[in-house]
C-alpha positions as CSV (number, residue, x, y, z in Angstrom):
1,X,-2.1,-247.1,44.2
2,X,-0.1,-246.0,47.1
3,X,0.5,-242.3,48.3
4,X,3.7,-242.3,47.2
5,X,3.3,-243.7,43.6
6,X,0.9,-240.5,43.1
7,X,3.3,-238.0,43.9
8,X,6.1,-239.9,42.0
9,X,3.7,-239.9,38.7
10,X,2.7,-236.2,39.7
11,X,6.4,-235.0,39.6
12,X,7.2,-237.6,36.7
13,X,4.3,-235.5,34.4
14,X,5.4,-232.1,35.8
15,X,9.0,-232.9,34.7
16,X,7.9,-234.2,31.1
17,X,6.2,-231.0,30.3
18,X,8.9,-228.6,31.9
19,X,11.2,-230.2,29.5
20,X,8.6,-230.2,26.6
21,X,8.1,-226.2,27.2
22,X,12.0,-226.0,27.2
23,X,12.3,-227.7,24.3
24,X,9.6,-225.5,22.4
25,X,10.9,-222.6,23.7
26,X,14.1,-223.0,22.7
27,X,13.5,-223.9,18.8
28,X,11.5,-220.8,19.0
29,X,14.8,-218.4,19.7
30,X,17.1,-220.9,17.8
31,X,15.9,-219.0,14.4
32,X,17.9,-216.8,12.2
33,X,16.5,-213.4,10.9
34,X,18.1,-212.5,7.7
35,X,17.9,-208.8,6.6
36,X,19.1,-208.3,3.0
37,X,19.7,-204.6,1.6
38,X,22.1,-201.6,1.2
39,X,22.5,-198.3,3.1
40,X,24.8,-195.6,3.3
41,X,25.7,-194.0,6.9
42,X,27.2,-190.6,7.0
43,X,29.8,-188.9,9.3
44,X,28.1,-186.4,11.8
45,X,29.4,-183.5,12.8
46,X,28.0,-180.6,14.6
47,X,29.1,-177.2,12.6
48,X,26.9,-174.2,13.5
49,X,29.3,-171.3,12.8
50,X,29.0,-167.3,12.8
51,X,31.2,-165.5,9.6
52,X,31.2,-162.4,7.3
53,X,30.4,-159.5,10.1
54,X,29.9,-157.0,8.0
55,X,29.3,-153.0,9.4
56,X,26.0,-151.8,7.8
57,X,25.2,-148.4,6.2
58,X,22.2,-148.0,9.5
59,X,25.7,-147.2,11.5
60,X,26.2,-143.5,12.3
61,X,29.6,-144.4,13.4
62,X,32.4,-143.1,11.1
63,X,34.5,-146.0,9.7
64,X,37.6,-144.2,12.3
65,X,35.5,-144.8,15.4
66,X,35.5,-148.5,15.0
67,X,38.9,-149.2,16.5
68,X,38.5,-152.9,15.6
69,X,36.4,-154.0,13.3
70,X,33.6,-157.0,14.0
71,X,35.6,-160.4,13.7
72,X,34.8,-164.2,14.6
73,X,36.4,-166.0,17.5
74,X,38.0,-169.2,16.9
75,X,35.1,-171.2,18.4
76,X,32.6,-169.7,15.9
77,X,30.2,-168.7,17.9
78,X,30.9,-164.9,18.7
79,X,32.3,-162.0,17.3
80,X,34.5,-158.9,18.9
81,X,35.0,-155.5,17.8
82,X,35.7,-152.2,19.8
83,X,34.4,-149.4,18.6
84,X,34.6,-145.0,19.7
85,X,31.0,-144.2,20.2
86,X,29.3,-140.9,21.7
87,X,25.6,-140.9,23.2
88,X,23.4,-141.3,20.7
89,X,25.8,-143.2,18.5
90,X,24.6,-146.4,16.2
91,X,26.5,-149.4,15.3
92,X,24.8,-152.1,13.1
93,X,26.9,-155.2,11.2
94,X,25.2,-158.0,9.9
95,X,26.5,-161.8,10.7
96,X,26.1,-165.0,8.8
97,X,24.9,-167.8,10.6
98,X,25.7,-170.7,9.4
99,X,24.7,-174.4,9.7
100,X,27.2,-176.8,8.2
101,X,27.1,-179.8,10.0
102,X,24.8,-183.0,10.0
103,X,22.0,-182.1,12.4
104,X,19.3,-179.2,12.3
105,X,19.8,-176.5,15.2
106,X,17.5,-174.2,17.2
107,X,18.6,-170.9,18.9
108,X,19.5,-172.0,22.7
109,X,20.4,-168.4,23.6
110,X,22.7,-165.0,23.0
111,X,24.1,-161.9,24.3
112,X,26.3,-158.8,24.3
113,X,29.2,-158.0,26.8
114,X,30.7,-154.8,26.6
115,X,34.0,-153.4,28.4
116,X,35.1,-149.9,29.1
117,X,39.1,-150.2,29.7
118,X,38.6,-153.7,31.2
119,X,35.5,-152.4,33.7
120,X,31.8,-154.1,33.0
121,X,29.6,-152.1,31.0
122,X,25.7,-152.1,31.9
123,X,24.5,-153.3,28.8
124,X,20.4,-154.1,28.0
125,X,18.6,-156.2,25.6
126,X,16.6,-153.6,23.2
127,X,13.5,-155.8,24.5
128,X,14.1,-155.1,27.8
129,X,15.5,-151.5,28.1
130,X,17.1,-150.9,31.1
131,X,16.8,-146.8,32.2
132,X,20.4,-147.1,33.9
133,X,21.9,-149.0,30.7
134,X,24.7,-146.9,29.3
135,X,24.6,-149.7,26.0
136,X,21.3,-150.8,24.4
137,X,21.3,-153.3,21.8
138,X,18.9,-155.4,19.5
139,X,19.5,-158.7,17.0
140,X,16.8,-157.8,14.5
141,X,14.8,-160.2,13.1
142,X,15.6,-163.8,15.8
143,X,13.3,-165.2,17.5
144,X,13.9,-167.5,20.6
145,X,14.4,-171.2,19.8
146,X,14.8,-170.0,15.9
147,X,15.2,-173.3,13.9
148,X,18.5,-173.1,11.5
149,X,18.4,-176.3,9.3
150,X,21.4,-177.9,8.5
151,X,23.1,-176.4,5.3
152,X,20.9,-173.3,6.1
153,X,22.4,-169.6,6.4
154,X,20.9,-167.2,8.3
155,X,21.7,-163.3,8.2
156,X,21.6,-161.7,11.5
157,X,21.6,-157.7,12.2
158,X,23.1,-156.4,15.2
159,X,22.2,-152.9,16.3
160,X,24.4,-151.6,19.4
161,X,23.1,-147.6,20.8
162,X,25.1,-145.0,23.2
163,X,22.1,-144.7,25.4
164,X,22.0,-140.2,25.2
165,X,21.7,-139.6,29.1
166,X,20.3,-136.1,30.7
167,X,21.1,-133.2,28.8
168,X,23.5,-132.4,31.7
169,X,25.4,-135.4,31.3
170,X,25.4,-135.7,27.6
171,X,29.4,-135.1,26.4
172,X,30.6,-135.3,22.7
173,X,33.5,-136.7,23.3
174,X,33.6,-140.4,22.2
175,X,34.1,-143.3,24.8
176,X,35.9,-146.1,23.7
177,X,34.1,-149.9,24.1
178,X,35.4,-153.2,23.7
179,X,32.4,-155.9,22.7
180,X,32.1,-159.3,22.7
181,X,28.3,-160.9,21.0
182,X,27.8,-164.6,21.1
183,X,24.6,-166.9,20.1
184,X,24.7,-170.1,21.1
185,X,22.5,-172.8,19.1
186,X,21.8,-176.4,20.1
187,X,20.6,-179.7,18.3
188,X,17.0,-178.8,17.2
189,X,14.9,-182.5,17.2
């Protein structure tokens, strides 16, 4: 046999088993996969939500010094009040936190801002305590990442001090503060 009749069988056996290989591969994907069965697939929503601020009987503020009382912002996820407080002074409400949406949360984060006629007020964590804080507050019983599973309510307590200063400094008259206290939560998975 010549040169040429080898390569022509060569190519003619290398062509017969690229088709074969085609052919095999292609009744192996050509097959259906039938899945038989019911489920049900719910709407999800995200719905982690603050309500019922409520002052507690811890506050040494008379019900007169709070000038508005501890209420929810629209979003859900802080509350406002203003209230007359002296050095020394305690104010303490409790918050619901509630999950009502599809998906278990965790605690992403939270804090207090507090005005004196529109002006920044220094304001410290009660874990941190900052000497030139004139407002010191604690959320008792959170921890950081805090799970909150869905149709779960927490209670929160929020405890907000007049820091007393030097005796020097200390006044009795009350100084009026305006407060604002969010916690933000995230999807917990």
């Amino acid at each position: 046999m010549s040169r040429r009749g080898i390569i022509q069988n060569a190519v003619v056996i290398v062509l017969g088993l690229a088709i074969i290989s085609m052919s095999v591969g292609y009744a192996a994907f050509d097959t259906n996969l039938n899945i038989s069965g019911t489920t049900t697939i719910e709407k999800a929503n995200w719905d982690v939500h603050l309500e019922n601020p409520v002052k507690t009987v811890n506050s040494t503020v008379t019900n007169e010094q709070v000038t508005v009382k501890p209420r929810v912002n629209e979003a859900g996820t802080g509350v406002t009040f203003a209230v007359n407080m002296k050095p020394g002074d305690v104010y303490e409400f409790t918050v619901d936190v509630k999950n009502a949406g599809s998906f278990n949360a965790k605690l992403s984060n939270y804090a207090l801002i507090a005005t004196q006629n529109g002006q920044a007020v220094s304001v410290a964590d009660g874990q941190m305590m900052y000497e030139n804080a004139d407002i010191v507050y604690e959320v008792l019983g959170v921890n950081d990442g805090e799970a909150l599973d869905k149709g779960a309510v927490l209670t929160k307590t929020i405890r907000i001090t007049a820091k007393e200063t030097d005796l020097s400094q200390v006044t009795e008259e009350a100084v009026s503060y305006e407060f604002k206290f969010n916690m933000n939560y995230v999807q917990n998975n």
